[in-house]
C-alpha positions, 0 to 999 in steps of 0.5 A: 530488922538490922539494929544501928547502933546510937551515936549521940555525938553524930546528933550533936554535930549535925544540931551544931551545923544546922544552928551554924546555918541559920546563924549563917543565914540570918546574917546575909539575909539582906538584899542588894541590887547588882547590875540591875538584878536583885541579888541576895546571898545564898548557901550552896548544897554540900555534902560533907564525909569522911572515908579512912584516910581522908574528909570529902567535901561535894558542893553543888555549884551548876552554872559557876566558872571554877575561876569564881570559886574559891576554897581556903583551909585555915586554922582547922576550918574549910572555908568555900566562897564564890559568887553565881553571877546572872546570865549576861544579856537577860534582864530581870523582866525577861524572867517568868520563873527565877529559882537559881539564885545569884550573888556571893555565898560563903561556907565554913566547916570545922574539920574534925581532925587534922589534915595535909593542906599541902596535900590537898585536892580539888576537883570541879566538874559537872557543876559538882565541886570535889575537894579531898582533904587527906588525914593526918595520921596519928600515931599509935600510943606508945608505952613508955618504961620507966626505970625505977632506981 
């Protein structure tokens, strides 16, 4: 049996995001009706690690154009906005079962640290959106020596 070694704070984050999401949720719980559909806000799958140089994000997106997605980074914080819109041609009667749901959706995420927003890269493919954002380095502490007269 291999020992893990406790990180509270690894538990602390992942309480503050699970809070987040259902602050997040409660707000955009309302329902309008678009284009004949109903239509209510919805919150995309993510993943979100950190690898030594870099933090990932991987959004599940299938079914989305990459021109209906958006991704911002101000002031610290990743912000993942788009909108799912239904198949054209299909009315809301034709449907026996309707799961994916369609509509705007917008995340935030806090990043841990620092990064290069110039330097940052997104990718999208097979309904998987990939956005890399690249570290900034912080330099080793460095000793001052003072002279005492």
């Amino acid at each position: 049996m291999a020992l893990s070694r406790w990180d509270p704070f690894r538990d602390l984050v992942a309480l503050q995001e699970r809070i987040n999401r259902l602050f997040e949720e409660s707000l955009t719980s309302s329902r309008h009706v678009e284009e004949g559909f109903a239509v209510s806000r919805w919150t995309p799958m993510v993943d979100v690690y950190e690898t030594e140089d870099s933090i990932v994000l991987r959004a599940e997106l299938a079914g989305m154009k990459q021109s209906d997605i958006q991704v911002d980074v101000r002031d610290n914080t990743l912000i993942l906005r788009g909108e799912r819109k239904p198949l054209a041609g299909v009315s809301e009667e034709s449907y026996h079962r309707l799961e994916r749901p369609c509509g705007p959706f917008q995340r935030a995420f806090a990043l841990p640290c620092n990064v290069y927003q110039d330097r940052i890269q997104a990718s999208y493919k097979d309904g998987v959106l990939e956005v890399v954002l690249p570290k900034v380095k912080i330099s080793k502490l460095k000793q001052v020596v003072m002279d005492i007269r």
